[in-house]
C-alpha positions in Angstrom: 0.5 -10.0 15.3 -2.1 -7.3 14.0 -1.3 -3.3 13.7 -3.2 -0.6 13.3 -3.4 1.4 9.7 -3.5 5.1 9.2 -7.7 4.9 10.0 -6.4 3.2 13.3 -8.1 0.2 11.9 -7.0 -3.6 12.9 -4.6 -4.7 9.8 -3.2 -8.4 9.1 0.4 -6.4 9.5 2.6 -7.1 12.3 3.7 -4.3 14.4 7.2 -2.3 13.1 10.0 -3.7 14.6 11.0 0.0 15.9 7.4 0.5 17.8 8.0 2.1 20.9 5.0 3.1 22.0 4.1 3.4 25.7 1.0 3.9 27.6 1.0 6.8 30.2 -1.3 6.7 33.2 -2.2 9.5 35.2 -2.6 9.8 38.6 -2.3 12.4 41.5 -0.7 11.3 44.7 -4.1 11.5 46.3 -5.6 9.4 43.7 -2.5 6.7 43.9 -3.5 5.9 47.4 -6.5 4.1 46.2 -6.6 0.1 45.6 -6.6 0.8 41.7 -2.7 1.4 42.0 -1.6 -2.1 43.5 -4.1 -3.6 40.9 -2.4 -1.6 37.8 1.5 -2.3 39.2 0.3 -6.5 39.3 -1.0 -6.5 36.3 1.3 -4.8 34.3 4.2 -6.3 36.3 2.7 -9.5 35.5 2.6 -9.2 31.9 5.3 -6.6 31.8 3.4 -4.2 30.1 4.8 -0.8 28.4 3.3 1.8 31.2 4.1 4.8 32.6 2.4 5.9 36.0 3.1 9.5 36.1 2.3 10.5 39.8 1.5 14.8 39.6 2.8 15.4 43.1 1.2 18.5 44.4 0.5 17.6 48.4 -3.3 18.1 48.2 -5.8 15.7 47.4 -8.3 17.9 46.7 -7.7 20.6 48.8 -6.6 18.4 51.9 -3.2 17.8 52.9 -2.2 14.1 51.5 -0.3 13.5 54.5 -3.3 14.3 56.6 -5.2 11.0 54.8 -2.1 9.2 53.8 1.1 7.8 55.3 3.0 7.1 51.5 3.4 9.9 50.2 6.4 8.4 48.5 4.1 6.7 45.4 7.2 6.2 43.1 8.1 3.4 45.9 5.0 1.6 45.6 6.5 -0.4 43.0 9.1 -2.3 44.7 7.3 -5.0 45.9 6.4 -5.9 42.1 9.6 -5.1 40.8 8.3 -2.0 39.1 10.7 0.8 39.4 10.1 4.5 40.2 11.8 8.2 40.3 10.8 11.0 41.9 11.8 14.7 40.3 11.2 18.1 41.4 8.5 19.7 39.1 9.9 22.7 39.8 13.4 22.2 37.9 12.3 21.6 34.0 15.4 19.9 33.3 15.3 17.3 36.0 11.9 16.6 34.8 12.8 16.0 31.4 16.2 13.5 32.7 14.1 11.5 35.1 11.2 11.4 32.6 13.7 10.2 29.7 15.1 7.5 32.1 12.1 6.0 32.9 10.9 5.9 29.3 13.9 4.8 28.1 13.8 1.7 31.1 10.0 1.0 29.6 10.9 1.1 26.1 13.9 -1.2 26.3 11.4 -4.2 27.1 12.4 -4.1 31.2 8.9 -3.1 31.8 6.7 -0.6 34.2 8.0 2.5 35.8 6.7 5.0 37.6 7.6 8.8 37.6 6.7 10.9 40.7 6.9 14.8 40.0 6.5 16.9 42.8 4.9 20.4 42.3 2.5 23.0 43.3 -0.9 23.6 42.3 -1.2 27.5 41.3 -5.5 27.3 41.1 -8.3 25.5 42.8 -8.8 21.8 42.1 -11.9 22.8 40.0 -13.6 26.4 39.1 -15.8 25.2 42.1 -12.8 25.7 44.4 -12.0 29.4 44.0 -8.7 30.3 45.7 -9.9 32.2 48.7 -11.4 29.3 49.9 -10.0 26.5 52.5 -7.4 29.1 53.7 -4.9 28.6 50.6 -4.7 32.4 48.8 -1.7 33.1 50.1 0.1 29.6 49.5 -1.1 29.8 45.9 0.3 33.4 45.7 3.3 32.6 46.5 3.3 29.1 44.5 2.9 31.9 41.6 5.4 34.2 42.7 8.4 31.7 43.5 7.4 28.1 42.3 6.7 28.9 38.3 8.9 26.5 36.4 8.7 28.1 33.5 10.4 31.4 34.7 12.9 29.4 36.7 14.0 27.8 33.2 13.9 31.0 31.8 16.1 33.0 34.6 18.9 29.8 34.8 19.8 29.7 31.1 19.4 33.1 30.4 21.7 34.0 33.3 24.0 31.0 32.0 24.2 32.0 28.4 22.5 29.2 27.2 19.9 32.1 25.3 19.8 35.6 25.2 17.0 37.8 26.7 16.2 38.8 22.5 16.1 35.0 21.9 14.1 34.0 24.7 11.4 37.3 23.5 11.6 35.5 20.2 10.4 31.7 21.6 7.5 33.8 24.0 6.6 35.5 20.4 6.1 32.2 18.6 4.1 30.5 21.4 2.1 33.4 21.9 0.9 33.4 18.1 0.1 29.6 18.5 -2.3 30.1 21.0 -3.8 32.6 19.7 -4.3 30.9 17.0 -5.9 28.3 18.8 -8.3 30.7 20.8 -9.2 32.2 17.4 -10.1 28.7 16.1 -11.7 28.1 19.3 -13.4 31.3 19.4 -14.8 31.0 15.1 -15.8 27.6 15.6 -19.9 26.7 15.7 -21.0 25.4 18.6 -22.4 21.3 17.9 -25.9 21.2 16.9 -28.6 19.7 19.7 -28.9 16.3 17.7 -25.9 15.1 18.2 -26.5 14.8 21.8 -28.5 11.8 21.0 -27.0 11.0 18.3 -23.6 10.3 20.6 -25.8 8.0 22.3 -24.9 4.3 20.7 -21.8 4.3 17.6 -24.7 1.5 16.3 -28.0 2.2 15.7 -30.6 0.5 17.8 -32.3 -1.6 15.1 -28.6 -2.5 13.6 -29.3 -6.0 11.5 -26.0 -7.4 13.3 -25.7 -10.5 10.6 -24.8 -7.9 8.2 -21.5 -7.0 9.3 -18.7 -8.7 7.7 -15.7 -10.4 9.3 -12.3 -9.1 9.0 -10.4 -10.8 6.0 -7.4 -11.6 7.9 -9.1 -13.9 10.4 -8.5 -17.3 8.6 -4.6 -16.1 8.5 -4.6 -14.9 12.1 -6.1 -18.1 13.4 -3.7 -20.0 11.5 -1.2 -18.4 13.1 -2.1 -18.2 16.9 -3.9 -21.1 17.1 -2.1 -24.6 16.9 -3.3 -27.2 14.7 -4.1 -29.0 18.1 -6.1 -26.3 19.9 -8.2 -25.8 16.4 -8.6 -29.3 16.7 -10.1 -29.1 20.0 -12.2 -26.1 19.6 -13.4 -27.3 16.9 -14.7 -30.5 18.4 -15.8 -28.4 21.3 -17.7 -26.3 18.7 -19.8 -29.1 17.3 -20.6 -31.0 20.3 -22.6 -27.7 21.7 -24.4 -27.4 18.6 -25.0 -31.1 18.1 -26.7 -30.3 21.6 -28.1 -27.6 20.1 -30.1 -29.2 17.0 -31.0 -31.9 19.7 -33.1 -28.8 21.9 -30.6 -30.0 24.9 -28.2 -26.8 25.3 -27.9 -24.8 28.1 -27.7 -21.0 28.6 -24.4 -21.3 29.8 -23.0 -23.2 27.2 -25.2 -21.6 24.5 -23.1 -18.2 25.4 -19.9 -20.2 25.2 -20.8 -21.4 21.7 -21.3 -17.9 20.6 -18.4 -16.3 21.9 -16.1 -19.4 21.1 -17.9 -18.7 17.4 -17.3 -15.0 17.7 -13.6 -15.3 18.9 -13.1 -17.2 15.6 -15.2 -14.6 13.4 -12.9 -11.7 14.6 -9.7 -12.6 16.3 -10.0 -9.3 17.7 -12.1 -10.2 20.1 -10.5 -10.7 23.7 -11.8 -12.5 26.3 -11.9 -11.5 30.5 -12.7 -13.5 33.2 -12.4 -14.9 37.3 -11.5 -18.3 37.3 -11.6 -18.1 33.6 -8.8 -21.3 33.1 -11.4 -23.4 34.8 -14.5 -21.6 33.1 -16.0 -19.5 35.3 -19.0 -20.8 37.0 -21.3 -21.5 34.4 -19.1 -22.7 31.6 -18.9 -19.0 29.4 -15.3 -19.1 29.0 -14.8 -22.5 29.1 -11.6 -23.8 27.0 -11.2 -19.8 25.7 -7.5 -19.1 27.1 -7.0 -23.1 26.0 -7.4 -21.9 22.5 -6.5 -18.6 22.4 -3.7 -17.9 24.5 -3.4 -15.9 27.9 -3.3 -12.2 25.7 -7.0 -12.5 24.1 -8.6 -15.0 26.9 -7.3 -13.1 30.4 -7.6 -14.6 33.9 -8.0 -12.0 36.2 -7.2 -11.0 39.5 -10.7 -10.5 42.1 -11.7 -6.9 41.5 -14.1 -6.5 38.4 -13.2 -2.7 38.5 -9.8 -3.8 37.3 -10.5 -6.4 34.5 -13.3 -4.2 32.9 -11.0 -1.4 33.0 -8.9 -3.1 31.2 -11.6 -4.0 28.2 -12.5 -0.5 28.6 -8.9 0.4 26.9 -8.9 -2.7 24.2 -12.0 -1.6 23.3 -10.8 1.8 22.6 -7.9 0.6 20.6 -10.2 -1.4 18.2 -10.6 -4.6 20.1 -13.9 -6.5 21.2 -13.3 -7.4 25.0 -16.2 -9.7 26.3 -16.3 -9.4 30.2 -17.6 -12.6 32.0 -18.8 -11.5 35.4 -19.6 -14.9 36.8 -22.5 -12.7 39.5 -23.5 -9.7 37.6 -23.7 -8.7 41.1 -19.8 -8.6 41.3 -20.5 -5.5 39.0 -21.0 -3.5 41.2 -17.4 -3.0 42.0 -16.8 -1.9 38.3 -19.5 0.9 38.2 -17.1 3.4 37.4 -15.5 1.6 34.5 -19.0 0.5 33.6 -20.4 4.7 33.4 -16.7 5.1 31.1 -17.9 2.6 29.0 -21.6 4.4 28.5 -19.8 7.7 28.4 -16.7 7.1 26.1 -18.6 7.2 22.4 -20.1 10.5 23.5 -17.1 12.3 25.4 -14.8 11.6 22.2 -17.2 13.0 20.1 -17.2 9.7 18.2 -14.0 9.6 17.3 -13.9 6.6 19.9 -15.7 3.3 18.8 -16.3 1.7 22.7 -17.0 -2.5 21.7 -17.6 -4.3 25.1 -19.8 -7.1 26.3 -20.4 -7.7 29.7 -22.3 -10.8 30.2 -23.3 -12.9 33.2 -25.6 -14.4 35.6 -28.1 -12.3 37.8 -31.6 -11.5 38.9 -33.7 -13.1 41.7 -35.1 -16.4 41.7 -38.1 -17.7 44.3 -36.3 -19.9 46.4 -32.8 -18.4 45.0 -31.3 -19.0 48.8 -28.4 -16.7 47.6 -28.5 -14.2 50.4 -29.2 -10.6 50.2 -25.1 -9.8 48.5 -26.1 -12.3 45.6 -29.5 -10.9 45.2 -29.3 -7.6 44.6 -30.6 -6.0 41.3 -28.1 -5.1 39.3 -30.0 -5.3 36.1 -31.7 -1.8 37.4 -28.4 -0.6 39.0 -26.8 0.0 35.3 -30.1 1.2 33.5 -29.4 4.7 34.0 -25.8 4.8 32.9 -25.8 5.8 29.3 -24.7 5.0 26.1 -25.2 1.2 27.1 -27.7 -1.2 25.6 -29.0 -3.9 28.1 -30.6 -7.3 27.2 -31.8 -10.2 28.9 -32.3 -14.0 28.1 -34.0 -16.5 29.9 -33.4 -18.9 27.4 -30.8 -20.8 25.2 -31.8 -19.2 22.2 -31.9 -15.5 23.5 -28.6 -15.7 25.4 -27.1 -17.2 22.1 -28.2 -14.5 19.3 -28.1 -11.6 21.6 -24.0 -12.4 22.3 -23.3 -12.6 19.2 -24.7 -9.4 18.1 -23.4 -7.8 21.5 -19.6 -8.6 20.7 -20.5 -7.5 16.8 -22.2 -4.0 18.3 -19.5 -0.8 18.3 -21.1 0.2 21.6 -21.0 -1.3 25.6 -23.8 -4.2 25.6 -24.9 -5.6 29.1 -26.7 -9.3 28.6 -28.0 -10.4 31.8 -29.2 -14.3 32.0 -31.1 -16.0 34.7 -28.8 -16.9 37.9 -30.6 -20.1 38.6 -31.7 -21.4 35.2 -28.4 -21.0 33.9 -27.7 -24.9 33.4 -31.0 -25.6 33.9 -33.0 -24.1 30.6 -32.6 -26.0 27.4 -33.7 -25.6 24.3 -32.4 -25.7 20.3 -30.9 -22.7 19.0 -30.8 -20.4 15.7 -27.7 -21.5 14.6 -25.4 -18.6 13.4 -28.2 -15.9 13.4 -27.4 -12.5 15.6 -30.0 -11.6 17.6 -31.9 -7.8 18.0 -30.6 -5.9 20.6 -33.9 -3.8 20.0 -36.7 -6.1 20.3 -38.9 -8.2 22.8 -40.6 -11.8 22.2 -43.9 -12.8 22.8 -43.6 -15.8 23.8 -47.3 -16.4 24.9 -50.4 -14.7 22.7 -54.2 -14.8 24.5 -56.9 -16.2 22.9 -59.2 -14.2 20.6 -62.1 -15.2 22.6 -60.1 -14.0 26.3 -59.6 -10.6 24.7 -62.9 -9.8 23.0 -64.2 -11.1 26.7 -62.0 -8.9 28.4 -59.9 -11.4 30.0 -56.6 -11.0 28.6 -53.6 -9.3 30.1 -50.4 -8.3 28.8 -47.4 -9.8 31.4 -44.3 -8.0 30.8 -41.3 -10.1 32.3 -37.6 -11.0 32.5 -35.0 -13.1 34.0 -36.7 -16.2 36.0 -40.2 -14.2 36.0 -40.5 -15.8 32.4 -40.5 -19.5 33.8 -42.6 -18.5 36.3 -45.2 -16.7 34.1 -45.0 -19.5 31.9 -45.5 -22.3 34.9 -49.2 -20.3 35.7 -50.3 -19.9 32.3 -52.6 -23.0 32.2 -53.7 -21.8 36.0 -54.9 -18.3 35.1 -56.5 -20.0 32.0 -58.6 -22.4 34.0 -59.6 -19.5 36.3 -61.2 -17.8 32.3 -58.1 -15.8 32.0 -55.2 -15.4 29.4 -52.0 -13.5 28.7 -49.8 -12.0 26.2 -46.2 -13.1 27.8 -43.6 -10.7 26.5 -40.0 -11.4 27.1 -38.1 -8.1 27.8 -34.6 -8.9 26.3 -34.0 -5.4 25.3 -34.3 -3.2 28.6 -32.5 -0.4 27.0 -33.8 0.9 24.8 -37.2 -0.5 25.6 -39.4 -2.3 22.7 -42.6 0.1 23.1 -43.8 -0.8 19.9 -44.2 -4.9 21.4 -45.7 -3.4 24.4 -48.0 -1.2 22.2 -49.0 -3.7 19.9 -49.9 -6.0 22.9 -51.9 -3.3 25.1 -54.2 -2.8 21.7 -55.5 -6.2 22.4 -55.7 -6.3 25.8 -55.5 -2.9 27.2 -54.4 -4.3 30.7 -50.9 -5.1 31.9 -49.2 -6.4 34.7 -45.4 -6.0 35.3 -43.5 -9.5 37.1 -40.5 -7.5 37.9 -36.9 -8.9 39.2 -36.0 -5.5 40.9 -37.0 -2.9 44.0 -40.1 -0.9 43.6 -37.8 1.9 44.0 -36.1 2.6 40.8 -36.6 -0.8 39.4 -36.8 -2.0 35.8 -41.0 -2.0 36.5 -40.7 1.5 37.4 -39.2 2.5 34.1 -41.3 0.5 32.3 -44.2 1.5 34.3 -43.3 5.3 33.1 -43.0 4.9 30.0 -46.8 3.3 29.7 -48.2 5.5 31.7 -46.8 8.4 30.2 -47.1 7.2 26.1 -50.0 4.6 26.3 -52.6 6.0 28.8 -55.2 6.3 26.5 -54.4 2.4 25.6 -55.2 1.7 29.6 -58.4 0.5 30.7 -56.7 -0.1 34.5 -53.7 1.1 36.2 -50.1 -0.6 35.7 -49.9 -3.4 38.0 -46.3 -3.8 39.2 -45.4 -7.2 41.4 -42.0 -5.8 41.8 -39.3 -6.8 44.6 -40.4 -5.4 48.4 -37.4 -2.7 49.0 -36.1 -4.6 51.9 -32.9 -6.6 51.1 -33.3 -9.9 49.9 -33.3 -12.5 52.8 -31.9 -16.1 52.6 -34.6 -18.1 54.6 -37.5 -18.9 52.0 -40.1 -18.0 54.5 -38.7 -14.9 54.8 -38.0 -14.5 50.9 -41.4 -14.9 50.1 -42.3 -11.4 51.5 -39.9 -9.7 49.0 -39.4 -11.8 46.0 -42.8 -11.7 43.8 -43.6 -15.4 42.0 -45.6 -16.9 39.7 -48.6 -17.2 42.3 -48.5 -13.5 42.5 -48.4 -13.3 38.8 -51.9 -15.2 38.9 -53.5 -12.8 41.7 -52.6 -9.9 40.1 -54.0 -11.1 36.8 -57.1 -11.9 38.4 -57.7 -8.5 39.9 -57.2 -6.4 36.3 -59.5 -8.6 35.0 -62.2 -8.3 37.4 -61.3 -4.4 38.2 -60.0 -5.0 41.6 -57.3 -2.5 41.4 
């Protein structure tokens, strides 16, 4: 195994033979009614993890009586029907707090396993400064909580009163403490508040414009590998490994397996990279993890239980403990149960102060295809759902090439990357790719430039695009240049943070641009991008942004139907038309 040094850096140094560490979890017994519970006892039942759930037992969730939205209030008993093991102590009694605490440690740190410790106690303030205690009819409760439930005087009256200390003794400890935190309120209190750049500055732990093939490998990878990985299962991967990029020199690689050759790549470069997915064993839908937990064990290459909440929490925490979790959502749309581990994730670099590094990629197939026939749950936008969390950087490939360099530079990046690819082109794109070059997570690609003569005419528009709305803009472009037209196709694959300089350089030429947008005209990827033109290249603009964004309605399965929501390449060649001719 790998350790951590005294940087809390990974080291080719297996763990002390003495580590006891445990993780703690915790949880009131509000909060532990929630489906996140059952989820944590599985999994760490399953793998029989080191955690403590410490339940903080104080009858309110919130301010509402538990009992009044719960019927197990007993949470330490949750655990039975996954062998996990719990106590419940009164918080009032500091020693039988510290016995049942040391027996469930001692259970977990013997090897047996997860245990849960339920302390039941009284809160003595609001739940928040927003919850004052004359509200919800609990001032006198919390009075006399104060007056007659205060564990520290009970410990204080029994073994002073037992002879255990004396009253001058007891003066003596109060003394000591006292000057501690005074100490630390004086710290506190002498200490500059942080300057206004570091605000942004917390943003991303890597810059944006971060030349990703510059980072080296660790050194121990070559001796970790050979030690994890079997002859055989090297063998394999190896095989595996040069059939994709034999398909790759031949310009016959999918997306799918073009992200499974830079992970599998990756996983090799750094074996600290981990590995979560559904149906992962079988790889996935699309082929991303295919043969991952083969090579590399069921520790770095996860198959996980049906709740993506769960499985990116879980990168969440190797990523804060210096590991590179990838997590393959099959349906970026399935996301959408993880959106509170996804805001962590954005959050986490900022929130430590950057003492936390927060490596993730999140990767997987989304966006809405003409003719997708997925149904409105399978079609929803999630690529504008997660564009206003922050701290993440968010990319998109509709090709081979894209999805392959923007992965590898995702799992190298210190930060939470999102790479969406193209739901219905995912085996169906092929191309060659850029063998072992990372990618810019910063930058568009033109992929289409307008004539000289189109622009000095007037005729040229800049198309801004993503997703399937490149194969469509690239399936008209011999239409609208038939009808005298011509476009500058620009691939978004960094939505956040947005290439303006692409767009700028584009709208010099042309001065007109349309928007083919995967997502609702309310709050959609066009609508940011929209902004951002209108408010930093209005001068640049000899017509308003055209948007031909997704109708707000959900999307419906019947094509007929879809039509009315879903914009195409056909409305790419209208809408072309009229900035060209002014018909706004």
């Amino acid at each position: 195994g790998i350790s951590d040094n005294e940087s809390f850096e990974k080291q080719d140094v297996a763990p002390p033979a003495d580590d006891d560490r445990i993780s703690i979890v915790f949880v009131g017994e509000g909060g532990a009614q929630n489906g996140r519970t059952a989820e944590l006892l599985n999994s760490a039942a399953k793998d029989n993890l080191p955690i403590l759930l410490l339940v903080i037992d104080n009858g309110r969730a919130i301010n509402t009586y538990t009992g009044d939205v719960a019927t197990n209030g007993s949470v330490f008993d949750q655990g039975k029907h996954y062998g996990v093991p719990g106590l419940q102590v009164d918080g009032y009694d500091a020693a039988d707090v510290a016995k049942g605490g040391k027996a469930v440690i001692d259970y977990i740190r013997s090897g047996k396993g997860p245990a849960i410790l339920q302390v039941h106690t009284y809160r003595f303030n609001g739940h928040s400064p927003a919850d004052p205690e004359h509200e919800r009819g609990r001032k006198d409760e919390k009075a006399w909580a104060r007056a007659e439930q205060d564990p520290i005087k009970k410990f204080e009256d029994k073994y002073t009163a037992n002879g255990v200390f004396t009253e001058d003794e007891l003066k003596e400890f109060k003394k000591e403490v006292l000057a501690e935190v005074k100490a630390a309120v004086k710290f506190a209190d002498e200490s500059d508040m942080p300057p206004v750049e570091l605000a942004k500055e917390l943003e991303y732990p890597d810059a944006p414009d971060t030349d990703y093939n510059l980072k080296p490998a660790p050194a121990f990878a070559d001796a970790v590998n050979a030690r994890t990985i079997s002859p055989e299962q090297m063998e394999t991967v190896q095989a595996h490994i040069a059939g994709l990029r034999e398909k790759a020199i031949a310009g016959d690689i999918s997306i799918g397996d073009a992200i499974n050759l830079a992970i599998h790549e990756e996983m090799l470069r750094d074996p600290t990279t981990t590995i979560h997915a559904e149906d992962l064993q079988a790889g996935s839908s699309y082929d991303i993890p295919k043969l991952t937990q083969q090579t590399y064990g069921k520790t770095r290459a996860a198959d996980e239980i049906i709740d993506e909440g769960h499985f990116i929490g879980k990168a969440l925490g190797e990523g804060m403990n210096g590991y590179r979790p990838i997590v393959e959502l099959m349906n970026t749309n399935f996301g959408i149960f993880g959106m509170a581990e996804i805001s962590s994730a954005g959050n986490t670099y900022a929130t430590t102060g950057g003492q936390f590094d927060m490596p993730m990629t999140i990767v997987g197939a989304g966006g809405t295809a003409p003719n997708q026939a997925l149904g409105a749950e399978h079609s929803q936008p999630f690529h504008a759902y997660v564009m206003g969390i922050p701290g993440l950087k968010i990319c998109s490939a509709a090709s081979p090439d894209a999805a392959y360099g923007i992965t590898k530079s995702m799992i190298r990046d210190n930060g939470p990357c999102f790479l969406f690819a193209p739901v219905k082109m995912m085996k169906e794109a092929k191309g060659t790719l850029d063998l072992d070059v990372c990618a810019p997570l910063n930058k568009s690609a033109l992929l289409h430039e307008a004539s000289a003569e189109s622009v000095a005419a007037g005729n040229a528009v800049t198309v801004l695009t993503y997703l399937h709305g490149v194969k469509e803009a690239q399936m008209v472009i011999d239409e609208i240049q038939e009808e005298g037209f011509d476009i500058d196709l620009i691939e978004l694959r960094s939505l956040k943070p947005l290439d303006m300089d692409s767009i700028i350089k584009s709208l010099e030429r042309t001065n007109k641009v349309a928007i083919l947008d995967e997502s609702t005209k309310s709050g959609g990827i066009g609508a940011t991008v929209s902004a951002r033109i209108s408010e930093e290249c209005f001068d640049l603009l000899d017509a308003p942004v055209k948007r031909l964004c997704m109708d707000d309605a959900p999307v419906p399965y019947a094509s007929t139907m879809e039509v009315a929501v879903v914009k195409r390449g056909s409305d790419l060649v209208q809408g072309v038309f009229d900035l060209a001719t002014g018909q706004y």
